[in-house]
C-alpha positions as a Markdown table, in Angstrom:
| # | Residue | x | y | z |
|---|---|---|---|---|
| 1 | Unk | -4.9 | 39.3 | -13.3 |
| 2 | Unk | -6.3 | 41.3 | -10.2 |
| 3 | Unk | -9.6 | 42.4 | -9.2 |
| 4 | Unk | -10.3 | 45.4 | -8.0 |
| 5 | Unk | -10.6 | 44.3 | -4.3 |
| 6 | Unk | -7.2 | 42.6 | -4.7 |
| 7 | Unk | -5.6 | 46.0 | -5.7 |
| 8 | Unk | -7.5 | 47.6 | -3.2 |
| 9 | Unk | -5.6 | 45.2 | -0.5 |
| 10 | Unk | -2.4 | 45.2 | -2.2 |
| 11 | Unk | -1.8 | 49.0 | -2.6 |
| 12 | Unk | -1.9 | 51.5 | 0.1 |
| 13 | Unk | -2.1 | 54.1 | -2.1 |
| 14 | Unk | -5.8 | 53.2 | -3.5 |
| 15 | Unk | -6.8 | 53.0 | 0.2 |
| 16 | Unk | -5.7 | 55.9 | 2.1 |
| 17 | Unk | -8.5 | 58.1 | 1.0 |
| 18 | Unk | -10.3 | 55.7 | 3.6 |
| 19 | Unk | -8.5 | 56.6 | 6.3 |
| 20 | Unk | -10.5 | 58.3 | 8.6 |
| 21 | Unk | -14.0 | 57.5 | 7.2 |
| 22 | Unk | -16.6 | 54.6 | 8.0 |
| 23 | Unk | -16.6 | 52.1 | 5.6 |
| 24 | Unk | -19.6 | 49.7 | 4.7 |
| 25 | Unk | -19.0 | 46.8 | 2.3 |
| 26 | Unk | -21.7 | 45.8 | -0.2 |
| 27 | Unk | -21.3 | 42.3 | -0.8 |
| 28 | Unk | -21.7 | 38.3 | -1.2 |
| 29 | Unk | -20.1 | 34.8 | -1.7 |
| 30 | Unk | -18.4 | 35.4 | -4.7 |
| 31 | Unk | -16.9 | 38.6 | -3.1 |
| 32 | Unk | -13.8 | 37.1 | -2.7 |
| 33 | Unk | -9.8 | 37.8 | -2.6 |
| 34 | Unk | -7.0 | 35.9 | -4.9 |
| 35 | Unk | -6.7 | 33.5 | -2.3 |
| 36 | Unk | -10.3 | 33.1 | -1.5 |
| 37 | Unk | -11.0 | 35.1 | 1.4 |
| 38 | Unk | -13.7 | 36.9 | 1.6 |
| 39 | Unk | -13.9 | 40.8 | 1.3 |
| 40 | Unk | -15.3 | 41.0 | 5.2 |
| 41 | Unk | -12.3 | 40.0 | 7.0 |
| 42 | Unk | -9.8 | 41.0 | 4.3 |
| 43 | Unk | -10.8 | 44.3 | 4.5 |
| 44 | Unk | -11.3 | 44.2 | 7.8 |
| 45 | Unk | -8.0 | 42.6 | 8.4 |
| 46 | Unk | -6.8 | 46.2 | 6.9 |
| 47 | Unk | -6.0 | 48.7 | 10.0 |
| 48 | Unk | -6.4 | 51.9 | 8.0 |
| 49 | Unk | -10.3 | 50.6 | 6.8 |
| 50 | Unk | -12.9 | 51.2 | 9.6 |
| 51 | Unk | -15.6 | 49.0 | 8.6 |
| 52 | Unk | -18.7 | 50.1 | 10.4 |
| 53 | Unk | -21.6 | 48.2 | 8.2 |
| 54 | Unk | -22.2 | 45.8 | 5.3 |
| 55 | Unk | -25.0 | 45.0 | 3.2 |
| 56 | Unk | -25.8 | 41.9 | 1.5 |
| 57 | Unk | -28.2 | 42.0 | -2.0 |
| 58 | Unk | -30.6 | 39.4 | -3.9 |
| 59 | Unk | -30.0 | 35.7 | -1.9 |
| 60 | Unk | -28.1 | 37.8 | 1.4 |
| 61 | Unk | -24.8 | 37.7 | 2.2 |
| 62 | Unk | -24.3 | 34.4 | 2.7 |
| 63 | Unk | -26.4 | 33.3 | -0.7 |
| 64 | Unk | -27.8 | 31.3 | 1.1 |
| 65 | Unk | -31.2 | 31.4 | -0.2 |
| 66 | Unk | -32.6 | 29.6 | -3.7 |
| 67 | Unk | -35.2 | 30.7 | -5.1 |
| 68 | Unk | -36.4 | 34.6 | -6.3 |
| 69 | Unk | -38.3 | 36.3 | -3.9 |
| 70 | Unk | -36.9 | 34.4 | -1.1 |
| 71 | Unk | -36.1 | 37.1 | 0.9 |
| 72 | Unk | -33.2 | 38.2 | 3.6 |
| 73 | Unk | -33.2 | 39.6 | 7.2 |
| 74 | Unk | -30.8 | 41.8 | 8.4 |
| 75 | Unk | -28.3 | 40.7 | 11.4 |
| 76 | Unk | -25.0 | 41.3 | 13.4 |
| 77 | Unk | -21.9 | 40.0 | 11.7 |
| 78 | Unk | -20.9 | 37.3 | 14.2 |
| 79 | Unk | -17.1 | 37.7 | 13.7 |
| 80 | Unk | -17.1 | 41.3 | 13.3 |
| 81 | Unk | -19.8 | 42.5 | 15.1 |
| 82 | Unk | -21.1 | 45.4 | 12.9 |
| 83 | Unk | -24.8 | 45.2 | 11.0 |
| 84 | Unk | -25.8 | 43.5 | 7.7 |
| 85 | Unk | -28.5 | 45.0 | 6.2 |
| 86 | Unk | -31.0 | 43.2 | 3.9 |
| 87 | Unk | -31.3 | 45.1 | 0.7 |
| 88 | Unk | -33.4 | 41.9 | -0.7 |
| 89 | Unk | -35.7 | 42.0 | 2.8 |
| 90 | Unk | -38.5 | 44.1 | 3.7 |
| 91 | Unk | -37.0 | 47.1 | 1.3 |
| 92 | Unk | -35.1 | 47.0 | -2.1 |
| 93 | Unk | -33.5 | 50.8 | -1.4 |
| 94 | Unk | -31.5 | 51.6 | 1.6 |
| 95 | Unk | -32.9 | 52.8 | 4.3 |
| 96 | Unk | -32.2 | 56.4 | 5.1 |
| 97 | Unk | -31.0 | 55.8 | 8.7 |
| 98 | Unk | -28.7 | 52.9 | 7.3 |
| 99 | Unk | -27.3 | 55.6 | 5.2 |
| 100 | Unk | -25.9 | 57.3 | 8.2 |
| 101 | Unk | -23.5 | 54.3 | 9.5 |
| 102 | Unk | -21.2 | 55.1 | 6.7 |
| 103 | Unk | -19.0 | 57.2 | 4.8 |
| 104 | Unk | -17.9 | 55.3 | 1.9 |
| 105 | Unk | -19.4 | 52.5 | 0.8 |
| 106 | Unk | -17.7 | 49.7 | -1.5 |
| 107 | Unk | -19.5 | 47.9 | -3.8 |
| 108 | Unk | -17.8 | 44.0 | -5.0 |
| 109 | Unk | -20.2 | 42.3 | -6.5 |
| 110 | Unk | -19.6 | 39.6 | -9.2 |
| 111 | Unk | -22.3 | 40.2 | -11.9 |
| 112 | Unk | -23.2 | 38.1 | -14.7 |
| 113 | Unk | -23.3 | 41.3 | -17.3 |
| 114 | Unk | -27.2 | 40.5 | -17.8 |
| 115 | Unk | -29.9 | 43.5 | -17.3 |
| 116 | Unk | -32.0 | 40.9 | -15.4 |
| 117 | Unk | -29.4 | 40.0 | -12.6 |
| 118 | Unk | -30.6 | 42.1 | -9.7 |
| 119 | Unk | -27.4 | 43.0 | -8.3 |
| 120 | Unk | -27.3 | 46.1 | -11.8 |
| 121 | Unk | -30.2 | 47.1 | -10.1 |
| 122 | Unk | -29.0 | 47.0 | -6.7 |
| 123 | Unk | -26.0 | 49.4 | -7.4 |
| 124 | Unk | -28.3 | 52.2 | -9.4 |
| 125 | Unk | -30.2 | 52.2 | -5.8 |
| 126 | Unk | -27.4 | 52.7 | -3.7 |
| 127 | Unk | -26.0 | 55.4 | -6.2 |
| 128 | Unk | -29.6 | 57.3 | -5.7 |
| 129 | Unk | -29.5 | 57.0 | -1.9 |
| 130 | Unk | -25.6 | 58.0 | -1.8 |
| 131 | Unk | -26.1 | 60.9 | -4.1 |
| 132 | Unk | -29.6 | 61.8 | -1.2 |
| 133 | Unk | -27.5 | 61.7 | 1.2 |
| 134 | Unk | -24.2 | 62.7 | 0.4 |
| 135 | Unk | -22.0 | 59.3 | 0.7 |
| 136 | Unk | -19.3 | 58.5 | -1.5 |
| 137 | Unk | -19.5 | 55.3 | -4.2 |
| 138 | Unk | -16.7 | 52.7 | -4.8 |
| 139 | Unk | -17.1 | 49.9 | -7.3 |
| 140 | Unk | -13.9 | 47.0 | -6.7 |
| 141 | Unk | -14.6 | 46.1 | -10.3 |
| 142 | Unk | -15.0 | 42.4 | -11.3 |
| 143 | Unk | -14.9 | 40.7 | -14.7 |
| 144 | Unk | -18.3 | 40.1 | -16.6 |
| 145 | Unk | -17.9 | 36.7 | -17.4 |
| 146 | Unk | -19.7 | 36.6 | -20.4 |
| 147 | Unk | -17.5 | 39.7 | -21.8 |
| 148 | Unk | -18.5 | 41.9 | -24.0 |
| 149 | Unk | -21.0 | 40.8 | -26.8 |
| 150 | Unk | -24.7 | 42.5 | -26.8 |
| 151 | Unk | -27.5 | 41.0 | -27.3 |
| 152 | Unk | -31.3 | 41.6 | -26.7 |
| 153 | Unk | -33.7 | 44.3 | -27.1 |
| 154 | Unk | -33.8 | 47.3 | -25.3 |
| 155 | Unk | -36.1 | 47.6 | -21.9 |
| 156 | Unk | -39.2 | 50.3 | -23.5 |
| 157 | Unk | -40.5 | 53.2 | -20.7 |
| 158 | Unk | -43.0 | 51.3 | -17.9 |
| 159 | Unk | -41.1 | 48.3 | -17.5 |
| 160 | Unk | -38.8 | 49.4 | -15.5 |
| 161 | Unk | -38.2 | 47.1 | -12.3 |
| 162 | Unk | -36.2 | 45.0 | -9.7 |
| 163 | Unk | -34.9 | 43.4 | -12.9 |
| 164 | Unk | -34.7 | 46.1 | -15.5 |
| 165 | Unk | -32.9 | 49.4 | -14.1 |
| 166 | Unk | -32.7 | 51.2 | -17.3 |
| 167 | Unk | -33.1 | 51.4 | -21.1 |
| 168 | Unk | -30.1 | 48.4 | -21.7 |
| 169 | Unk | -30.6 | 45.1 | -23.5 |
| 170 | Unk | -30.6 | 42.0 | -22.3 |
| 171 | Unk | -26.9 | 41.4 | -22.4 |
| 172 | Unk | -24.8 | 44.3 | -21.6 |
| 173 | Unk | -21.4 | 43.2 | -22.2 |
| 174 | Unk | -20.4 | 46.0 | -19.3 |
| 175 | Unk | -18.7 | 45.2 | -15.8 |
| 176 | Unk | -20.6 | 46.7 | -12.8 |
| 177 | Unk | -17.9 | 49.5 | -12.6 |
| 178 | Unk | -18.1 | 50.5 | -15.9 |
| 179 | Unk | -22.6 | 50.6 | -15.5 |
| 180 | Unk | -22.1 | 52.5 | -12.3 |
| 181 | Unk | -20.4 | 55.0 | -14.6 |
| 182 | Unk | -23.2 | 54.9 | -17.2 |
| 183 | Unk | -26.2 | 55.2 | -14.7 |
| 184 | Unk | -24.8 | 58.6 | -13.0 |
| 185 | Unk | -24.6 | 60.2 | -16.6 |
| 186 | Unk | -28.1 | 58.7 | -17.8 |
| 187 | Unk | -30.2 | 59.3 | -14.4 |
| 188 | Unk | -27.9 | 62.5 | -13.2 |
| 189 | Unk | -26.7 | 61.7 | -10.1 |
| 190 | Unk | -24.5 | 64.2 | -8.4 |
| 191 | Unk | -22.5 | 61.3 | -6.1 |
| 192 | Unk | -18.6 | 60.4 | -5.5 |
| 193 | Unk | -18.0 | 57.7 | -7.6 |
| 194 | Unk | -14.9 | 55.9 | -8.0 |
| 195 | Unk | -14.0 | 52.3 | -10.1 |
| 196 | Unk | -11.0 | 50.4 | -8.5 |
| 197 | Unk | -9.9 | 48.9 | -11.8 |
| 198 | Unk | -8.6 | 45.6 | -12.5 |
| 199 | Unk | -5.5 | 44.4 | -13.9 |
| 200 | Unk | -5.0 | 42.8 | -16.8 |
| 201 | Unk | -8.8 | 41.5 | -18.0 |
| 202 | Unk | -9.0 | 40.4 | -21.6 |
| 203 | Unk | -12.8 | 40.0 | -22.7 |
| 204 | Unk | -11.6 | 39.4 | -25.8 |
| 205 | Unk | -9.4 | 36.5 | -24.7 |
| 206 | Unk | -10.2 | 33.0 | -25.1 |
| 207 | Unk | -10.7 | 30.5 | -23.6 |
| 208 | Unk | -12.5 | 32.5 | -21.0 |
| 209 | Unk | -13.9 | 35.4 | -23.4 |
| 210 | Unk | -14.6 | 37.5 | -19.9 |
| 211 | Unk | -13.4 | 35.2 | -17.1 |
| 212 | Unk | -9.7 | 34.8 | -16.2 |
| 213 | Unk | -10.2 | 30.2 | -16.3 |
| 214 | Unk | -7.0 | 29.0 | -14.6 |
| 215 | Unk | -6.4 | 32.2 | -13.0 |
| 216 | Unk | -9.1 | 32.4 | -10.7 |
| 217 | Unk | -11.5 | 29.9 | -9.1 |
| 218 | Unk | -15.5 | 30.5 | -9.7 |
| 219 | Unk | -17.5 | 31.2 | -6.3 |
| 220 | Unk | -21.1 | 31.2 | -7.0 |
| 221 | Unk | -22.5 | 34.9 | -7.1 |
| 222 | Unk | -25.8 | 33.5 | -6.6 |
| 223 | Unk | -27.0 | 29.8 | -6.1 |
| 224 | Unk | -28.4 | 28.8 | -9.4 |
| 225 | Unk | -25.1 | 30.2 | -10.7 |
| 226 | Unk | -22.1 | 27.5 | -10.5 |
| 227 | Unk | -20.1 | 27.5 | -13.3 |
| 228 | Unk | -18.8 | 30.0 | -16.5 |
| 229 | Unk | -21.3 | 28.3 | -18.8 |
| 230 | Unk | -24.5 | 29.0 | -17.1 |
| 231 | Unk | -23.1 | 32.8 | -17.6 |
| 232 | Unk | -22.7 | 32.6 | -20.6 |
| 233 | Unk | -26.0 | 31.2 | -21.3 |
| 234 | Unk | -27.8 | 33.4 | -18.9 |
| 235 | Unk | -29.0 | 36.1 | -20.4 |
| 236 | Unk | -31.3 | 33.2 | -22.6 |
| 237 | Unk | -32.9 | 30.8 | -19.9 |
| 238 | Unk | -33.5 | 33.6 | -17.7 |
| 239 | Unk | -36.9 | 34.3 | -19.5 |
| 240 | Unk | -37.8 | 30.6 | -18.9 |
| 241 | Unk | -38.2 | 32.6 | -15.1 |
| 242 | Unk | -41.3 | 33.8 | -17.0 |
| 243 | Unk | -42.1 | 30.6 | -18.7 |
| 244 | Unk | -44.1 | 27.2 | -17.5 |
| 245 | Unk | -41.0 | 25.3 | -19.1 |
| 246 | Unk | -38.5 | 24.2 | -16.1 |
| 247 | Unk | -34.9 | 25.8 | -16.3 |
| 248 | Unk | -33.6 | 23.6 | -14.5 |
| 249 | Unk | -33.6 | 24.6 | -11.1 |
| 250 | Unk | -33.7 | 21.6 | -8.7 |
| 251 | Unk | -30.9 | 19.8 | -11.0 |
| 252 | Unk | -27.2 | 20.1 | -11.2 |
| 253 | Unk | -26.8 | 22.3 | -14.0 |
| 254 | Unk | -29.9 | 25.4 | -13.4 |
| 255 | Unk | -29.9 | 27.8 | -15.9 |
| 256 | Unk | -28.1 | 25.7 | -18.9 |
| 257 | Unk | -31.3 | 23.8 | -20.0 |
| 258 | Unk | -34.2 | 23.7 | -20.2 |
| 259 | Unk | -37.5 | 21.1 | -20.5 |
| 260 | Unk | -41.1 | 19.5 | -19.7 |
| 261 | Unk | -42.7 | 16.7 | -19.0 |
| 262 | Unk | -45.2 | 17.0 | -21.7 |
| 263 | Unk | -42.7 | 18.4 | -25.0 |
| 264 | Unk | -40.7 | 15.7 | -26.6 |
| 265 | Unk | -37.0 | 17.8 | -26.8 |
| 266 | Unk | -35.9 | 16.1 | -30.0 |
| 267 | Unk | -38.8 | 17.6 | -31.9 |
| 268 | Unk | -38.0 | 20.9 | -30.3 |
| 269 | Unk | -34.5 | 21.0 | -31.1 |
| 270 | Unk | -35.4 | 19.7 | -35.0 |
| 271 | Unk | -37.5 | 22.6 | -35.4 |
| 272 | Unk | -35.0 | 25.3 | -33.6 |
| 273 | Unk | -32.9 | 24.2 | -36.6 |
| 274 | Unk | -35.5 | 24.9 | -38.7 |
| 275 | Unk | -36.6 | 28.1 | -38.0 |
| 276 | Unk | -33.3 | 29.9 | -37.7 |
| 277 | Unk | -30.1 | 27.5 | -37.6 |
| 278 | Unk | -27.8 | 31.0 | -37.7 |
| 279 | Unk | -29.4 | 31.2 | -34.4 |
| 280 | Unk | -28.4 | 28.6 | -33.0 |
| 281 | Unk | -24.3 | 28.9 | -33.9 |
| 282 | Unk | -21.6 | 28.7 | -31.8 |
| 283 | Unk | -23.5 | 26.3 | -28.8 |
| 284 | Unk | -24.7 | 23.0 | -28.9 |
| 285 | Unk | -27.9 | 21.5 | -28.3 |
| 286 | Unk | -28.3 | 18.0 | -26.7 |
| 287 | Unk | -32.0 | 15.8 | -26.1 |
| 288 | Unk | -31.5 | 14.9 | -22.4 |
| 289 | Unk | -33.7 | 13.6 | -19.2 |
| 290 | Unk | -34.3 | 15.6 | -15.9 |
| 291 | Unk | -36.5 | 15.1 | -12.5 |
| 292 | Unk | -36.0 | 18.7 | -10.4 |
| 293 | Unk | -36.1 | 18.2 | -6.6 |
| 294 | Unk | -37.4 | 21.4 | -6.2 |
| 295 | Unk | -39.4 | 24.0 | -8.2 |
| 296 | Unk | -41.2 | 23.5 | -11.3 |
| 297 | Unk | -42.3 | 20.4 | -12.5 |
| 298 | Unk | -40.6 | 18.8 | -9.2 |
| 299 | Unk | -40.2 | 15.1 | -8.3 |
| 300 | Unk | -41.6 | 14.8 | -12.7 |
| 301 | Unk | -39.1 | 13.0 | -15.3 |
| 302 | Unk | -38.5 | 16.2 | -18.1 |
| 303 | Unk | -37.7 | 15.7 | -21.5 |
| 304 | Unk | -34.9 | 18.9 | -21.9 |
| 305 | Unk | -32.8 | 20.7 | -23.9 |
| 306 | Unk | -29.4 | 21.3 | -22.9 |
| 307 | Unk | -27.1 | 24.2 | -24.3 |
| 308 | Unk | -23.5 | 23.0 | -24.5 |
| 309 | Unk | -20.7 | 26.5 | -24.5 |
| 310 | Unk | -17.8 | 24.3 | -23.5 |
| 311 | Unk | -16.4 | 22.2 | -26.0 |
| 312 | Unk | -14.8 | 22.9 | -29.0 |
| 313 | Unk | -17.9 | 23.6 | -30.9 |
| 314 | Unk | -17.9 | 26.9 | -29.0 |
| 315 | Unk | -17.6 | 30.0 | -30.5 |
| 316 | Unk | -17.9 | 32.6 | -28.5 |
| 317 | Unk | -18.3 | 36.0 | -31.2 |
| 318 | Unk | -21.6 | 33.7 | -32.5 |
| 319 | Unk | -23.2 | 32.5 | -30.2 |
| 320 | Unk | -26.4 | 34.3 | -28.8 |
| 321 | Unk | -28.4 | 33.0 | -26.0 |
| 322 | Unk | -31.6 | 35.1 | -26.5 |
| 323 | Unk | -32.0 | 34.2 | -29.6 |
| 324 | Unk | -31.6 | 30.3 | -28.9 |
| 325 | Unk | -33.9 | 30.5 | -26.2 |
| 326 | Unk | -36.3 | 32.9 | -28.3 |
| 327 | Unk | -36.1 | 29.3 | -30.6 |
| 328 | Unk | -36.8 | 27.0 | -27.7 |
| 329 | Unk | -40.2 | 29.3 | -27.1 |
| 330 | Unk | -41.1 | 29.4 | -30.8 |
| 331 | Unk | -40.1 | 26.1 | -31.5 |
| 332 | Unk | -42.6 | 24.9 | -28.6 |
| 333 | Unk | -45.3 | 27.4 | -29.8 |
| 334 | Unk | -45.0 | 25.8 | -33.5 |
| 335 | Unk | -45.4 | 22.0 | -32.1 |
| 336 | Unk | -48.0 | 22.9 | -29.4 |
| 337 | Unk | -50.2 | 25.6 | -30.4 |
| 338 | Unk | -51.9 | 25.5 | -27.3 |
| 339 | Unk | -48.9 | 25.0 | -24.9 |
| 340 | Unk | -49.9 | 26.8 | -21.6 |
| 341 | Unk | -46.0 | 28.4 | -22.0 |
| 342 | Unk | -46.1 | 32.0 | -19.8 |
| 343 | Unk | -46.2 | 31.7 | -15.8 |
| 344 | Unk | -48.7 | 34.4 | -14.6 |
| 345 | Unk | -47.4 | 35.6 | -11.4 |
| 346 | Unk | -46.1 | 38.7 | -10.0 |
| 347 | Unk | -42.8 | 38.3 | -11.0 |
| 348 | Unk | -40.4 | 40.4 | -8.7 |
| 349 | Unk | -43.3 | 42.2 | -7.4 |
| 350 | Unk | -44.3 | 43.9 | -10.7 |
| 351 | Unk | -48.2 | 43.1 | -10.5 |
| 352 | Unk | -50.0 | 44.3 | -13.3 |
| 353 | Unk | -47.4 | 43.0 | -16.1 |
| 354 | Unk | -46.8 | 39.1 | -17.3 |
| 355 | Unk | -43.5 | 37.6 | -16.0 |
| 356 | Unk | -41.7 | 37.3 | -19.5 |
| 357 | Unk | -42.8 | 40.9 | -20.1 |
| 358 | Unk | -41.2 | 42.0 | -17.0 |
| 359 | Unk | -38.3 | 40.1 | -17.8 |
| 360 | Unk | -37.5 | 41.4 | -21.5 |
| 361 | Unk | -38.5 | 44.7 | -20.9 |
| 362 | Unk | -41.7 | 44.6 | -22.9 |
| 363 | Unk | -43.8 | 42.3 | -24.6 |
| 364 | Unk | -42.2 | 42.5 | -27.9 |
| 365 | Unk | -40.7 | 39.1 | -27.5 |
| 366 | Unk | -43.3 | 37.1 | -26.6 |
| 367 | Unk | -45.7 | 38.3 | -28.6 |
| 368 | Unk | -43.4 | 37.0 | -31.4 |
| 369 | Unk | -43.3 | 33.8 | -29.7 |
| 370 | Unk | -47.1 | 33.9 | -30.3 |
| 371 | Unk | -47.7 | 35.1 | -33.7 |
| 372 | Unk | -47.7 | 32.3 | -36.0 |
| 373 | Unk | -46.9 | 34.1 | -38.6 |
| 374 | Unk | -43.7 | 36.0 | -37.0 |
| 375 | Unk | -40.6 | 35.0 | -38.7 |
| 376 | Unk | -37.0 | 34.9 | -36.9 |
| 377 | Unk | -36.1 | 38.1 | -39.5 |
| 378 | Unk | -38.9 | 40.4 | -37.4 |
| 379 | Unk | -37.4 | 39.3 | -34.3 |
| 380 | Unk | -33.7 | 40.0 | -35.4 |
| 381 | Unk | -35.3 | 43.4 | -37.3 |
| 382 | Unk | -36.4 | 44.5 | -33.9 |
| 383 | Unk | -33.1 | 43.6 | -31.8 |
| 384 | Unk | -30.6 | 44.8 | -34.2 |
| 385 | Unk | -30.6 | 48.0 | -34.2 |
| 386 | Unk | -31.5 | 48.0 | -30.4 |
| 387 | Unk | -28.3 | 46.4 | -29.7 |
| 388 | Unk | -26.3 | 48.6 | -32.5 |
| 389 | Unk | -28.0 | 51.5 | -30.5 |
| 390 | Unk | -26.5 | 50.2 | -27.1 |
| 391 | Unk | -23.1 | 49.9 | -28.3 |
| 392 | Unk | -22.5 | 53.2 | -29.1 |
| 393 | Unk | -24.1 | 54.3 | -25.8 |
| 394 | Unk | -21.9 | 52.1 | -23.7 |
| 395 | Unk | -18.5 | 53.2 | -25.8 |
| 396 | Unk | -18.0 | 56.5 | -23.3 |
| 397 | Unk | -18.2 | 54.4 | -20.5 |
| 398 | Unk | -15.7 | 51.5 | -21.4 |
| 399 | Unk | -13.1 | 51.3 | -19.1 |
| 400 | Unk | -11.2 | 48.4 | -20.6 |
């Protein structure tokens, strides 16, 4: 199959609108060609495309930074020589004067088709400031690895943030083309927008259910992501970003576990069964041992619960990653009544609102985590028909 920077590169057709207008690339390490070079120089390499400026989002360029709230600075491109400007530095929004090195900007950004990932959020910006100041939008479409299922509820009016652009759920099951085309309709933005499609992407396809395995090799869009199976659990242990539980960070596999020094991960995993085993289909979960060498609970042996999505045992039309890690929380709530489970931070720079609330959107989740007498069917009452809502809304917009 072909991305849509490949078909940019391979068809002069797609690219001779360029000609004759400054080009800025928005991008970063998994913004890569076929053959593994990266969009920069390929694009660059092209003598009808002027680049004139490129911006790096969440983790820089480079993705070179770890953590959240680590932030970027902007530079010179040392090969190229034109300016890379932080839009994860002292601003989230592009500057106005940055605005005026370009022409055209191209978006190629691998997402991981959750609400939360900060690069959704980063494309609604630079559609507001193109449509301010008059600069044409092109998305070189990726795949969303973890296709098309939706899951979650929708983000509720006030908790919109760095992490939540709009009234989506958890799991979109969109690519970044195809929410670019969404967020112009639902915020009315008057802006020249254009999706360089791909070729041949079959979400519905397995093994890879949203990522072409053995076609193309995975770069890591952002640090703590390195492989197709912390995508597809994403859009679950991303609240633990809200949680005191580790997720992993500081270990070889962030993002597809999770644990404590002080929970015993057998017990939790016994009771995840019990409280809702339909739940928990289509994964598996496995007692194992962790010490992070960074982050929470760092340099402290963790008793954790891995999520297995890549053996046989996976099914990908079942399996639902908010609700297993909606399990993990209420399984730990049920065995520890008193467990000190949600972080208290600014989370993203959203002060005023708890970290898990910022990251689902609204507290409806976590105060079901602690109500001992919420059962997994008011949970799933709540979410269904927020996710049956979302699918039709998306449908217009599919591109695939």
């Amino acid at each position: 199959m072909n991305f849509g920077l490949d078909r940019l590169l391979s068809d002069a057709a797609l690219r001779a609108p360029l000609k004759g207008r400054r080009v800025a690339l928005l991008a970063h390490p998994a913004s890569v060609t076929k053959d593994l070079t990266h969009a920069v120089d390929a694009l660059a390499a092209c003598p009808e495309i002027a680049l004139s400026a490129a911006f790096g989002p969440q983790h820089g360029m480079k993705g070179d930074l770890q953590d959240n709230m680590m932030e970027s600075p902007d530079y010179r491109d040392p090969v190229h020589g034109i300016p890379v400007f932080s839009l994860y530095g002292e601003v989230r929004r592009p500057r106005d004067e940055w605005m005026e090195t370009f022409d055209v900007v191209l978006i190629d950004l691998q997402d991981l088709g959750c609400r939360i990932y900060t690069y959704v959020t980063t494309l609604l910006y630079v559609l507001e400031a193109a449509a301010k100041h008059g600069k044409a939008v092109w998305v070189l479409d990726r795949p969303n690895p973890a296709g098309r299922p939706v899951e979650g509820a929708t983000l509720r009016p006030g908790y919109e943030s760095f992490v939540g652009a709009g009234p989506m759920p958890m799991r979109h099951g969109m690519t970044l083309g195809e929410l670019g085309l969404w967020f112009i309709e639902h915020f009315h933005l008057d802006v020249e927008y254009q999706v360089i499609e791909m070729q041949g992407w079959a979400p519905e396809q397995g093994p890879g259910f949203g990522w072409p395995l053995g076609e193309r090799s995975w770069v890591n869009p952002s640090p703590n992501a390195p492989n197709l199976s912390m995508a597809r659990i994403y859009a679950g242990t991303v609240m633990l970003e809200g949680a005191t539980l580790s997720e992993g960070r500081g270990t070889t596999r962030p993002l597809e576990l999770f644990g404590a020094p002080d929970i015993d991960a057998r017990a939790v995993i016994a009771e995840m069964h019990a409280l809702s085993p339909d739940w928990l289909k289509g994964c598996v979960l496995r007692p194992m041992w962790f010490e992070p060498t960074f982050h929470k609970h760092v340099g402290t042996l963790c008793s954790g619960v891995q999520i297995h999505v890549d053996d046989p045992a996976y099914d990908h039309a079942a399996f639902r990653p908010w609700r297993v890690q909606a399990a993990g929380f209420k399984a730990v709530r049920r065995l520890y009544p008193d467990y000190d489970l949600w972080r208290d931070f600014p989370y993203e720079y959203a002060f005023g609102k708890r970290p898990i609330d910022v990251i689902n959107g609204g507290p409806a989740l976590r105060e079901w985590v602690d109500d001992p007498d919420a059962t997994p069917a008011d949970l799933d009452a709540l979410a269904t028909s927020d996710e049956a809502a979302w699918e039709a809304t998306r449908r217009p917009y599919l591109l695939y």
